[in-house]
Structures are given as structure tokens and as C-alpha cells.
Biopython code that builds the backbone (N, CA, C, O; Angstrom):
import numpy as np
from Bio.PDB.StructureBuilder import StructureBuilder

atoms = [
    (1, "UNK", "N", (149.085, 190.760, 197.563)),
    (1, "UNK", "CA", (149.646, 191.019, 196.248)),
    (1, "UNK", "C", (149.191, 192.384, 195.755)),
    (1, "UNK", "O", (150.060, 193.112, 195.275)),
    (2, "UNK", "N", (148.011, 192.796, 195.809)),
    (2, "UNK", "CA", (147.476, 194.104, 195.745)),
    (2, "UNK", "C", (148.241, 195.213, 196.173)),
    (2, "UNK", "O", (148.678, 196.055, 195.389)),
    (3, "UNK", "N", (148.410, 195.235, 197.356)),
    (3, "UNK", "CA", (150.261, 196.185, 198.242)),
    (3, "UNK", "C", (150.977, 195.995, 197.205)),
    (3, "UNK", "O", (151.196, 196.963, 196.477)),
    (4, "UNK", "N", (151.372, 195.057, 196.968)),
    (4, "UNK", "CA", (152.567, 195.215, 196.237)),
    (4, "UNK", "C", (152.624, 196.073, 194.753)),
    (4, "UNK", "O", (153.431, 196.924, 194.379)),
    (5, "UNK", "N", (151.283, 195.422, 193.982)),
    (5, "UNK", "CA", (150.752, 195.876, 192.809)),
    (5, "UNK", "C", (151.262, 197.444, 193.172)),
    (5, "UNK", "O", (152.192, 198.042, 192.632)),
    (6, "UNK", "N", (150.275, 197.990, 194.372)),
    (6, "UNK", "CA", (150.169, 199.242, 194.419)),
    (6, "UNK", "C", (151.766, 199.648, 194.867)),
    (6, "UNK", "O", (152.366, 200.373, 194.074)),
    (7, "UNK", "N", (152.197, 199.387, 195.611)),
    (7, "UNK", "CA", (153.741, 199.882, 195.565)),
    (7, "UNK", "C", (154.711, 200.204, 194.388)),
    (7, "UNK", "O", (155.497, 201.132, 194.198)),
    (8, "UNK", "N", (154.352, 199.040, 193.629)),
    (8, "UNK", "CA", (155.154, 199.156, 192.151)),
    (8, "UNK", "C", (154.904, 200.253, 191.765)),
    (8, "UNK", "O", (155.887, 200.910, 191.422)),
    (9, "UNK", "N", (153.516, 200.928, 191.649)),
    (9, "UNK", "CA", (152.485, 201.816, 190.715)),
    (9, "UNK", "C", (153.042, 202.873, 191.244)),
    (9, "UNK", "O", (153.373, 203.818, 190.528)),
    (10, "UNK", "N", (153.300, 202.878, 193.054)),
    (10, "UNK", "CA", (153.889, 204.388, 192.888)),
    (10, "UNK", "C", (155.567, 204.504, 192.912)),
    (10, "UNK", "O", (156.181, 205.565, 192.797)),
    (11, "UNK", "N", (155.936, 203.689, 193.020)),
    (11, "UNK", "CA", (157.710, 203.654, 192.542)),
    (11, "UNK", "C", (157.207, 205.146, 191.211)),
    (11, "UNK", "O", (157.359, 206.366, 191.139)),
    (12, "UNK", "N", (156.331, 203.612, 190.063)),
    (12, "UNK", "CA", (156.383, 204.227, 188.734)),
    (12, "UNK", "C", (156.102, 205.503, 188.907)),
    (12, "UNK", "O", (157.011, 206.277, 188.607)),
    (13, "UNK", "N", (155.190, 205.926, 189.271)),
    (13, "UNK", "CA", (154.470, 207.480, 189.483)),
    (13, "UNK", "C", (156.007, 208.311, 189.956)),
    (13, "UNK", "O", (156.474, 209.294, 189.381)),
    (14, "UNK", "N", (156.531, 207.682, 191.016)),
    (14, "UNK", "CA", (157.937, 208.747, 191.250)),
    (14, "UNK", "C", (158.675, 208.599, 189.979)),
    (14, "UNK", "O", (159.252, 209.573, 189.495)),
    (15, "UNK", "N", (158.690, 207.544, 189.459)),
    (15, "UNK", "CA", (160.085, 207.948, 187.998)),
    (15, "UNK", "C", (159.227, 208.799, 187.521)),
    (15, "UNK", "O", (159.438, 210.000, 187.694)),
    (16, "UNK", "N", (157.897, 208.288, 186.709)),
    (16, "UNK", "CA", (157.644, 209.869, 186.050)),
    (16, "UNK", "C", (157.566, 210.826, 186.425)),
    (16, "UNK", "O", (157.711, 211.777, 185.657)),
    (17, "UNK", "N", (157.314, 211.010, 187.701)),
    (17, "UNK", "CA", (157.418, 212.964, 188.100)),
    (17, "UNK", "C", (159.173, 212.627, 188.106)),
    (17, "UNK", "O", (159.428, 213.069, 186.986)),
    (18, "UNK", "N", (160.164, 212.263, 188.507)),
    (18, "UNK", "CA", (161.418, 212.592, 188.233)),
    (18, "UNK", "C", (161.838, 212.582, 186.845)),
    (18, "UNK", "O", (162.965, 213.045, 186.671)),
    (19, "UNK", "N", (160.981, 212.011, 185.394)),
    (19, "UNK", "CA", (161.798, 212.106, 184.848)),
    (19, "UNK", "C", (160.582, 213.499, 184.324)),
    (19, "UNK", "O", (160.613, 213.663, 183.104)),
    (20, "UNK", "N", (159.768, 214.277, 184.934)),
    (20, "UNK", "CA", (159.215, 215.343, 183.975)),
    (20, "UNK", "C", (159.863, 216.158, 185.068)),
    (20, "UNK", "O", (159.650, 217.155, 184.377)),
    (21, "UNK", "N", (160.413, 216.618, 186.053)),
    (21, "UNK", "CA", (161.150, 217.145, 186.556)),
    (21, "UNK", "C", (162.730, 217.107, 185.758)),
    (21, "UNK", "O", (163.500, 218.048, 185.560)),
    (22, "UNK", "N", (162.817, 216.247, 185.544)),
    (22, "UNK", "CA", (164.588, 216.568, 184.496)),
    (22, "UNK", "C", (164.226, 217.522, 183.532)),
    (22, "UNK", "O", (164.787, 218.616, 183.478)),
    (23, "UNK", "N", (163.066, 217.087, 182.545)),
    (23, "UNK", "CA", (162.532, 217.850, 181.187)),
    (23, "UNK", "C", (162.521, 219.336, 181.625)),
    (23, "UNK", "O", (163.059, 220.175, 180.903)),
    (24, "UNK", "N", (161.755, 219.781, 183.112)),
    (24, "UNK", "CA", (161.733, 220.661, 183.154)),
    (24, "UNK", "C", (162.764, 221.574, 183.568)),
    (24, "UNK", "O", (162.463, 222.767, 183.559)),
    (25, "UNK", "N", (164.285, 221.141, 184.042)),
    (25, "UNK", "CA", (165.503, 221.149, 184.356)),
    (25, "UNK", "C", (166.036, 221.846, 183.197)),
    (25, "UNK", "O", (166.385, 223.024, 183.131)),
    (26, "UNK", "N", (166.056, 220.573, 181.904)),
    (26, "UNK", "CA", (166.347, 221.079, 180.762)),
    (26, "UNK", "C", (165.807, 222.546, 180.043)),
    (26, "UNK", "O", (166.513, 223.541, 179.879)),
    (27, "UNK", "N", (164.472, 222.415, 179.689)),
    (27, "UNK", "CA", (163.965, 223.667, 179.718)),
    (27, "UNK", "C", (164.669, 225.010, 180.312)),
    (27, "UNK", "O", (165.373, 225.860, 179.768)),
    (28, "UNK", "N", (164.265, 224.881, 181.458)),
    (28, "UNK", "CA", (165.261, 226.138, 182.524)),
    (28, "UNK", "C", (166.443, 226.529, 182.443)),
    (28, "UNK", "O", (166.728, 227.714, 182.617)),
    (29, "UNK", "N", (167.630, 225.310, 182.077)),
    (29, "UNK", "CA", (169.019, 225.444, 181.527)),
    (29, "UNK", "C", (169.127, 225.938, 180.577)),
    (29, "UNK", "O", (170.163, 226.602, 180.528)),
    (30, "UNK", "N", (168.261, 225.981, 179.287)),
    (30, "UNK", "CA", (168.464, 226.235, 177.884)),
    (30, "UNK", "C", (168.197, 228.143, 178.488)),
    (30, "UNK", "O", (168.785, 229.123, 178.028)),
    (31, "UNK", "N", (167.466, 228.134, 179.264)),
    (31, "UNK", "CA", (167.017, 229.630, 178.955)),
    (31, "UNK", "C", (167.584, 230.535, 180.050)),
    (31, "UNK", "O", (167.237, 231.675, 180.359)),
    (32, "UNK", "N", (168.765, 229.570, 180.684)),
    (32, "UNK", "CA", (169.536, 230.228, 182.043)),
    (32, "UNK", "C", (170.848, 231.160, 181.404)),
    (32, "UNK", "O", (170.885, 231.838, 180.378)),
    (33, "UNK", "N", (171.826, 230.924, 182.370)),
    (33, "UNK", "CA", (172.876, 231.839, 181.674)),
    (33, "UNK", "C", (173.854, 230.928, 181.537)),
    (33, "UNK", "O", (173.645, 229.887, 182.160)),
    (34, "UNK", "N", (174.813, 230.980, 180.948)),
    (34, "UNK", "CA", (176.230, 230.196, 181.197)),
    (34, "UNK", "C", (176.250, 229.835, 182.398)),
    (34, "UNK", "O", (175.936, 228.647, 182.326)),
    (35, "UNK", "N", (176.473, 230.167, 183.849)),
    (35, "UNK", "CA", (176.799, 229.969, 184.681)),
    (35, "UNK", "C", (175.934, 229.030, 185.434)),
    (35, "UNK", "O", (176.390, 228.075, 186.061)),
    (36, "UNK", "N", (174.606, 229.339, 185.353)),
    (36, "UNK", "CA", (173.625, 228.687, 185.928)),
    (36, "UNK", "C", (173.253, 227.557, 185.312)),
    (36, "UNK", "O", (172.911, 226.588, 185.991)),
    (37, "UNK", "N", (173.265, 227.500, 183.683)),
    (37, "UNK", "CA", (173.345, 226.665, 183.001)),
    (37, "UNK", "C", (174.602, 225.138, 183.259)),
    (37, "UNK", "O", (174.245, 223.962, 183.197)),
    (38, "UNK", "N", (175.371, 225.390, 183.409)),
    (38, "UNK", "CA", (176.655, 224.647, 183.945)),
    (38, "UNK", "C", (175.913, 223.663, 185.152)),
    (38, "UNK", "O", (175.742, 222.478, 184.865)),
    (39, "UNK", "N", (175.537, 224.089, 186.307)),
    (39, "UNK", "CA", (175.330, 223.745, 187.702)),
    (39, "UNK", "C", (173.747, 223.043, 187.273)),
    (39, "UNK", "O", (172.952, 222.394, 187.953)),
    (40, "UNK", "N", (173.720, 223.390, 186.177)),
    (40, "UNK", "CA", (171.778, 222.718, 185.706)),
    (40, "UNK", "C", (172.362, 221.464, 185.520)),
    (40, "UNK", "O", (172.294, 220.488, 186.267)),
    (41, "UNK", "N", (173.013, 221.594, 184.327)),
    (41, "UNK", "CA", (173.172, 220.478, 183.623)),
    (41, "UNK", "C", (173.649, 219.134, 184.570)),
    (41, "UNK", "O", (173.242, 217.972, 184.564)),
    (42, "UNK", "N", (174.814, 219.897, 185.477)),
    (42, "UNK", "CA", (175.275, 218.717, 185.945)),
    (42, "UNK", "C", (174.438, 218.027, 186.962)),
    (42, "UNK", "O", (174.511, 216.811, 187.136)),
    (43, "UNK", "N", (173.514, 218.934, 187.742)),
    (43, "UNK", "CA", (172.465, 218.459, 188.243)),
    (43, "UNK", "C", (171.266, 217.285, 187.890)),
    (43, "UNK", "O", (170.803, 216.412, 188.623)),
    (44, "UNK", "N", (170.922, 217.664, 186.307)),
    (44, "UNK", "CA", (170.699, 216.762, 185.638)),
    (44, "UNK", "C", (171.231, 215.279, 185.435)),
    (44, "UNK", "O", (170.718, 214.168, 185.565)),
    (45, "UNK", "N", (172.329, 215.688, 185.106)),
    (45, "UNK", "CA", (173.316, 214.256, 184.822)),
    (45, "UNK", "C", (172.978, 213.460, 186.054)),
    (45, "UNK", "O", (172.638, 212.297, 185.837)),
    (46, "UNK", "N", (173.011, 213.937, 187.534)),
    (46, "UNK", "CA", (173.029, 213.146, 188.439)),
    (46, "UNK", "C", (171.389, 212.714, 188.683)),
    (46, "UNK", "O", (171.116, 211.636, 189.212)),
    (47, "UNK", "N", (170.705, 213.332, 188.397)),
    (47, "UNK", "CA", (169.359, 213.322, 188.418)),
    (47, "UNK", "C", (169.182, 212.075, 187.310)),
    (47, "UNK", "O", (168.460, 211.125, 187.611)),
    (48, "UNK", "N", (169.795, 212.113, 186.160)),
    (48, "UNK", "CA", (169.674, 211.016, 185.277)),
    (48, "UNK", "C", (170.012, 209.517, 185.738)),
    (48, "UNK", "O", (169.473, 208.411, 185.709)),
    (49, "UNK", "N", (171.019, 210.011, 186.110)),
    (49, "UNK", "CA", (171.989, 208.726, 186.645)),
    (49, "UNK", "C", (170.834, 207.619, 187.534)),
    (49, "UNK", "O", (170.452, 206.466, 187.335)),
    (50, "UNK", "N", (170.532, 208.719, 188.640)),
    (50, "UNK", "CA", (169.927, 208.423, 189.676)),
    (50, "UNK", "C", (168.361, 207.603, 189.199)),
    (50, "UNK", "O", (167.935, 206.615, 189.797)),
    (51, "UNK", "N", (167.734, 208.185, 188.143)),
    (51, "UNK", "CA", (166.656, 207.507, 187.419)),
    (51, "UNK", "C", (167.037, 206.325, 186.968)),
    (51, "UNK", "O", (166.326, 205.361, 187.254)),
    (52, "UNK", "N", (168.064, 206.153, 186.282)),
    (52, "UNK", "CA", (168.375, 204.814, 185.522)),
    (52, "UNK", "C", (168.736, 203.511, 186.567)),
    (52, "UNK", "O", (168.473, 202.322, 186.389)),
    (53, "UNK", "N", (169.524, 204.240, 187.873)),
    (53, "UNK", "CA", (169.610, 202.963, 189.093)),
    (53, "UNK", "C", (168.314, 202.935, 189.420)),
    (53, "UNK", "O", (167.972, 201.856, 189.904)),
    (54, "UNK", "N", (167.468, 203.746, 189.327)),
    (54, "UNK", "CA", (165.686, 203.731, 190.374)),
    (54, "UNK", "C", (165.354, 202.512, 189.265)),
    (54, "UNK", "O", (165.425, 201.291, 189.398)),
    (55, "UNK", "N", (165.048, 203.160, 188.369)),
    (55, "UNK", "CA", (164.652, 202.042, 186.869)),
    (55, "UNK", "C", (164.864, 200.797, 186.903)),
    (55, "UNK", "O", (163.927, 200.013, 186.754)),
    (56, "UNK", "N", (166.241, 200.337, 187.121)),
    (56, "UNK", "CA", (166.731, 199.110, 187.492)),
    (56, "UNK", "C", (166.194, 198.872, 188.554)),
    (56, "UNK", "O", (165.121, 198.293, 188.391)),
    (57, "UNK", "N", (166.478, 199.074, 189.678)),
    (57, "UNK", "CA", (165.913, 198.295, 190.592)),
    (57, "UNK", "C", (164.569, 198.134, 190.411)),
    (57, "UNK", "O", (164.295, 196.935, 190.467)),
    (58, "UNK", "N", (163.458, 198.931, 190.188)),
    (58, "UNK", "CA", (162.086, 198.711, 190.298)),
    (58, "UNK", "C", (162.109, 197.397, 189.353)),
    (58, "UNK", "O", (161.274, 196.536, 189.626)),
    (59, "UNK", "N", (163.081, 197.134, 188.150)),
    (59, "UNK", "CA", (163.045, 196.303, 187.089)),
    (59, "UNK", "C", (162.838, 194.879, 188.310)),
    (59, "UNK", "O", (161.790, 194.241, 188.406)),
    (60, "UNK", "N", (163.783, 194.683, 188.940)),
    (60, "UNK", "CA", (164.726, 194.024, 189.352)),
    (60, "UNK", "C", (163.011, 193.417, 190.636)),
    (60, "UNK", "O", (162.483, 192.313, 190.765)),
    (61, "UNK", "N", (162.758, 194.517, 191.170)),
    (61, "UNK", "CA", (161.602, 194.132, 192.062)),
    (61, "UNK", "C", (160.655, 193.515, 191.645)),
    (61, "UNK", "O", (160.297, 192.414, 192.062)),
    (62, "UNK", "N", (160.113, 194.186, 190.728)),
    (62, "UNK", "CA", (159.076, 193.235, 189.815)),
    (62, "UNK", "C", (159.329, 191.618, 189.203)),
    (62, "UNK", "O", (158.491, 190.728, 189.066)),
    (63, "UNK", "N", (160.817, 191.598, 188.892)),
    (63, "UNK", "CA", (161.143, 190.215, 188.539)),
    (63, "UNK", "C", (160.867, 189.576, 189.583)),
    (63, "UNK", "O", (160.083, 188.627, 189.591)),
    (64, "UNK", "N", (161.619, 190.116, 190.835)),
    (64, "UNK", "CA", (161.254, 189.257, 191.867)),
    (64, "UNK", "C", (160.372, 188.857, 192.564)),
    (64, "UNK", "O", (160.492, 187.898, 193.326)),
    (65, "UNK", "N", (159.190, 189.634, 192.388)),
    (65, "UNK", "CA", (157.834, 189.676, 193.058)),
    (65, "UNK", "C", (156.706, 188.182, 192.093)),
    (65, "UNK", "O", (155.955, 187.302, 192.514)),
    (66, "UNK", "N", (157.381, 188.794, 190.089)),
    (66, "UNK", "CA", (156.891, 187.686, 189.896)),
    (66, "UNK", "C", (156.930, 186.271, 190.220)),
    (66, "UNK", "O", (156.042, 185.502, 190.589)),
    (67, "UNK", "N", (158.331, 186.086, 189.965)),
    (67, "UNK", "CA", (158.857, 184.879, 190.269)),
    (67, "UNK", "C", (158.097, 184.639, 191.705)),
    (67, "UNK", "O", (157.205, 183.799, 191.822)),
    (68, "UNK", "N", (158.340, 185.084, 192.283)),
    (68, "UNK", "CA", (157.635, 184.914, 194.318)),
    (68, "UNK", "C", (156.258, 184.651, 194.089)),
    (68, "UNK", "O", (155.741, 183.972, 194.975)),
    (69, "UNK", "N", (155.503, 185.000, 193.139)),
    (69, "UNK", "CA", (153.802, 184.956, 192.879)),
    (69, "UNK", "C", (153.985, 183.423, 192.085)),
    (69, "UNK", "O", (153.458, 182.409, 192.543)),
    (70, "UNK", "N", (154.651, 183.423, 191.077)),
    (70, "UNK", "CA", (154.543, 182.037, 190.781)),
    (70, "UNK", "C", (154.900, 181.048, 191.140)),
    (70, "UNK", "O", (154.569, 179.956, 190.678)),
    (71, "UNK", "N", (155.732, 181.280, 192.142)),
    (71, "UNK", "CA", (156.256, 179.679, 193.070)),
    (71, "UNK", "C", (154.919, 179.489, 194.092)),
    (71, "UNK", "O", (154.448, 178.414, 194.465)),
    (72, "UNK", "N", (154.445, 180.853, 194.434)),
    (72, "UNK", "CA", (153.454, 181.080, 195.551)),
    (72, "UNK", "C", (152.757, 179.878, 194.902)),
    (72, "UNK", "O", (152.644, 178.747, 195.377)),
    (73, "UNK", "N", (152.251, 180.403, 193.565)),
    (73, "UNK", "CA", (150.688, 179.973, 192.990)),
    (73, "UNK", "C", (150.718, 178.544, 192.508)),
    (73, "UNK", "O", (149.826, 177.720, 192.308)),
    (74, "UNK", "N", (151.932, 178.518, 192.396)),
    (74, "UNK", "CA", (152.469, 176.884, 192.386)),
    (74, "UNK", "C", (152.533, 175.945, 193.278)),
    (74, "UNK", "O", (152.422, 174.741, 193.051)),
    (75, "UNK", "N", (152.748, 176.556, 194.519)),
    (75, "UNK", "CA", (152.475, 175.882, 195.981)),
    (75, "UNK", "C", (151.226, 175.543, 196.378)),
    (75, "UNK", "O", (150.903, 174.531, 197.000)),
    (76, "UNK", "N", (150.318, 176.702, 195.875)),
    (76, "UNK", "CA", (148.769, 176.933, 196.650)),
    (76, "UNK", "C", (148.357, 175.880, 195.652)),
    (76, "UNK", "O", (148.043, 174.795, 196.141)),
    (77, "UNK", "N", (148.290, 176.036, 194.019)),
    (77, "UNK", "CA", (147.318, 175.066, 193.333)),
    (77, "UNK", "C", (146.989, 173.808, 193.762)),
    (77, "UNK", "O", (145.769, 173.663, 193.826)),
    (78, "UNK", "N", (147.630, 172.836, 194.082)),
    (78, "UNK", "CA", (147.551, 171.602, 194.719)),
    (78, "UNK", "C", (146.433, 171.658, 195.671)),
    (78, "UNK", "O", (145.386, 171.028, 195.528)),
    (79, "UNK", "N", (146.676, 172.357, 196.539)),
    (79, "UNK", "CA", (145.778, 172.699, 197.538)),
    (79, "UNK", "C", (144.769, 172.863, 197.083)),
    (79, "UNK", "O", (143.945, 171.949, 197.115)),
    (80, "UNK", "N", (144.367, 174.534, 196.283)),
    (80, "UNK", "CA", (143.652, 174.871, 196.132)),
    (80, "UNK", "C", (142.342, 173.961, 195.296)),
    (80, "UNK", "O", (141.144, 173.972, 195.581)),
    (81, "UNK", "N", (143.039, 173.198, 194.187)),
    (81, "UNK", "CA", (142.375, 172.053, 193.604)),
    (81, "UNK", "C", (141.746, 170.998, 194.660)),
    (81, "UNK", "O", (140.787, 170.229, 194.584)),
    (82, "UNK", "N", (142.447, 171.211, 195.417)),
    (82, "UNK", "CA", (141.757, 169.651, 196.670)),
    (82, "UNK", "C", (140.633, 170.414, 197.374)),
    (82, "UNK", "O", (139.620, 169.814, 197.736)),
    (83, "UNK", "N", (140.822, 171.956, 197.610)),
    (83, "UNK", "CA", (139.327, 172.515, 198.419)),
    (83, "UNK", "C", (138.655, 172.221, 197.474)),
    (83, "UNK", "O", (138.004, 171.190, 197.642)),
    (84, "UNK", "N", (138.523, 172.783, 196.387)),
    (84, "UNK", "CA", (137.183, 172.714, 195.470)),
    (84, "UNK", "C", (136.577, 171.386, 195.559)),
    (84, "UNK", "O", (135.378, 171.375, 195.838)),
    (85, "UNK", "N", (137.270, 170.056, 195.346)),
    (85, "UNK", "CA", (136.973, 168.823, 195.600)),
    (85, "UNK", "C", (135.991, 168.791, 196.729)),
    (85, "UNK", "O", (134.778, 168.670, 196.561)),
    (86, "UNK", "N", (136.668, 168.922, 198.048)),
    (86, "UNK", "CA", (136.099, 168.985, 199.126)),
    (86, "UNK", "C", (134.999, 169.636, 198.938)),
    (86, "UNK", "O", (133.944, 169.004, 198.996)),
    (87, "UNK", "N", (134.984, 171.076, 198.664)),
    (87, "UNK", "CA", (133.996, 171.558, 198.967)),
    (87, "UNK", "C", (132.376, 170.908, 198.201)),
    (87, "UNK", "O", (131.234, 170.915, 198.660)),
    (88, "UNK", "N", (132.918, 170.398, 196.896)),
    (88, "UNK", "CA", (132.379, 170.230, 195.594)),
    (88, "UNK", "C", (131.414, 168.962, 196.606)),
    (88, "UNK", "O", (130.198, 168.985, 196.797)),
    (89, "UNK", "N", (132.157, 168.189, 196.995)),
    (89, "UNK", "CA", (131.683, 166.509, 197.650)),
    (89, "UNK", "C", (130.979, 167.000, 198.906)),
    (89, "UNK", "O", (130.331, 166.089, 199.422)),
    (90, "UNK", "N", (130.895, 168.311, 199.648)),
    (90, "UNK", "CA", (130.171, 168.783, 201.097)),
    (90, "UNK", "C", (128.887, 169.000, 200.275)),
    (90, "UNK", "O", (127.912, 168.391, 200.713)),
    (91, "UNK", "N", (128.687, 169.754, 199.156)),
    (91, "UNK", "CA", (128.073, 170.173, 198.695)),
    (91, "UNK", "C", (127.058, 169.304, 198.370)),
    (91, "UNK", "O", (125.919, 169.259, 198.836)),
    (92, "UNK", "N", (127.759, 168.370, 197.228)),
    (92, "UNK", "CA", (126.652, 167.157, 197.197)),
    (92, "UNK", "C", (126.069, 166.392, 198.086)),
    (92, "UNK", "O", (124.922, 165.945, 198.077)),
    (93, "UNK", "N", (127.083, 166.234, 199.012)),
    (93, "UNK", "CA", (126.042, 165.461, 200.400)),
    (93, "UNK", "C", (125.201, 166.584, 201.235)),
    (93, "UNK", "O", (124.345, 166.154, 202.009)),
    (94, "UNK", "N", (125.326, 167.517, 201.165)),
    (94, "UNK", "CA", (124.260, 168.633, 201.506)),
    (94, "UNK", "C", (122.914, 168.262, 200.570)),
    (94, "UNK", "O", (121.775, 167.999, 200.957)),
    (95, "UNK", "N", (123.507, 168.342, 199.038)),
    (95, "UNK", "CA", (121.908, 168.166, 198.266)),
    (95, "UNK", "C", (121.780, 166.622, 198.799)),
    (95, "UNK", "O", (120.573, 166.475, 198.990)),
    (96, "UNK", "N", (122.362, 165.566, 199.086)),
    (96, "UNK", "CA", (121.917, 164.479, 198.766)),
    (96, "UNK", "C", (120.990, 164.046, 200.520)),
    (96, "UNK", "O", (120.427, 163.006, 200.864)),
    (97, "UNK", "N", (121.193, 165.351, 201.259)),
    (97, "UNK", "CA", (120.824, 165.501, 202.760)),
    (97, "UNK", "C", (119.997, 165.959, 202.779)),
    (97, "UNK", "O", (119.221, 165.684, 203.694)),
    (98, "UNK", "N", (119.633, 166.935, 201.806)),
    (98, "UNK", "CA", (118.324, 167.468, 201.993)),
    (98, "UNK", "C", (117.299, 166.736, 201.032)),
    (98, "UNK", "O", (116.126, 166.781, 201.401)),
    (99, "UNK", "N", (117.521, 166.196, 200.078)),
    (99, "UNK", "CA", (116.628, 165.299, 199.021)),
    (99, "UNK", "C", (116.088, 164.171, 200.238)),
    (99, "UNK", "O", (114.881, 164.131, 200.476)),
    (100, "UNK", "N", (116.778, 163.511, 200.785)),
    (100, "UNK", "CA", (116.508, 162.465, 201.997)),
    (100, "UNK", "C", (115.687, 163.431, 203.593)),
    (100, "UNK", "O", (114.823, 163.174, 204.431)),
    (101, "UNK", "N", (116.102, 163.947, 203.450)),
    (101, "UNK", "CA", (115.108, 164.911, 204.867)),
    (101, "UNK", "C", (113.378, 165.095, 203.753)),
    (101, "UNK", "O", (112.254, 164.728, 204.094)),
    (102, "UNK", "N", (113.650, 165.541, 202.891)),
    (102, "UNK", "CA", (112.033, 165.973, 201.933)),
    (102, "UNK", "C", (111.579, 165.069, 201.309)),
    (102, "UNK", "O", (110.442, 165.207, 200.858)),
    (103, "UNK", "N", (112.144, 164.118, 201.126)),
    (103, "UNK", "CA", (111.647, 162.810, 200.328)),
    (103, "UNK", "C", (110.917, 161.227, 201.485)),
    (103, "UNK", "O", (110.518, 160.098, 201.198)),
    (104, "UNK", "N", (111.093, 162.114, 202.985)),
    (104, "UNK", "CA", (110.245, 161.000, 204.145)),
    (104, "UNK", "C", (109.375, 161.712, 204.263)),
    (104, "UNK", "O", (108.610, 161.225, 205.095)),
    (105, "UNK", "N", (109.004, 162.664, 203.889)),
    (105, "UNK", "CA", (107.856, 163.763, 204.404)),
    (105, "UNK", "C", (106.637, 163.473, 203.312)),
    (105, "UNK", "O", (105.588, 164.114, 203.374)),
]
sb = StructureBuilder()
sb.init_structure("model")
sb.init_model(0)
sb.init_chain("A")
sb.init_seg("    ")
for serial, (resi, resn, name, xyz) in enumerate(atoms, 1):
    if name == "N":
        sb.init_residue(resn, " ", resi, " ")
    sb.init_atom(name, np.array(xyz, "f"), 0.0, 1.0, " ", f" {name:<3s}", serial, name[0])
structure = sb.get_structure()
């Protein structure tokens, strides 16, 4: 789950350098010429576009990753509740093994 955590984190890290790369797009257009300005902008637009499908999907991954963690954690609990048991009951017959080994001595 950690991978994944970290995968998400750098999706995110790419939208923000793409979307401070647009800002800086903008910037550059405002202070270009007509001509260059034109070929900015529309560059932008697609650059925008292209953020808002990235956006979505990362949306879209994360839903799904949760949902996948909570069916996971929903599967494991059962289980996981019965080790502790187990372990909980090894445990006591360990103390109740060693009280009986020191208590003939």
C-alpha cells in the first residue's frame, strides 16, 4: 500500500509541475508578440485540457485503490482478529509453562 501511497504522491507532484509550467506559459505569452502569443496560448489550452483528464483519472485511481484497501481490510479483519486470539492463548500457555517449569524447582 505504501507503492501505491507513493505513486499517487508523484502523479500529484507531476500535476503540479504541469500546472506551474502552464502559469509559466502564461507569463511568457503575455510578454510575447502576437504571433508567438497565438501558438502559446493554444498550447496552453491543450496543456490544460490534458491536466484536467490527468486530474480525473488520478481522481478515479485513488477511488479505486480505496475501495480495493477496504474490501482488502475487510477480508483480512476476521483473520486478523483470530491471530491475536491465537497468539493471545500461545502466550498464556507459555506463561502458564513457565510458572509450572519454576514452581517444581
Amino acid at each position: 500500500m505504501k507503492d501505491q501511497k507513493t505513486s499517487v504522491q508523484d502523479i500529484e507532484a507531476v500535476l503540479k509541475e504541469i500546472g506551474e509550467k502552464i502559469e509559466e506559459l502564461i507569463q511568457k505569452g503575455a510578454e510575447a508578440g502576437s504571433e508567438a502569443k497565438v501558438e502559446i496560448e493554444k498550447k496552453i489550452s491543450e496543456l490544460k485540457a490534458n491536466k484536467t483528464t490527468l486530474e480525473a483519472e488520478l481522481k478515479k485511481g485513488k477511488e479505486l485503490l480505496q475501495r480495493e484497501f477496504k474490501e482488502r481490510k475487510e477480508e483480512f479483519d476476521p483473520k486478523l482478529d483470530e491471530s491475536k486470539k491465537h497468539l493471545a492463548e500461545g502466550l498464556r500457555q507459555i506463561g502458564l509453562a513457565l510458572k509450572a517449569l519454576f514452581s517444581k524447582k
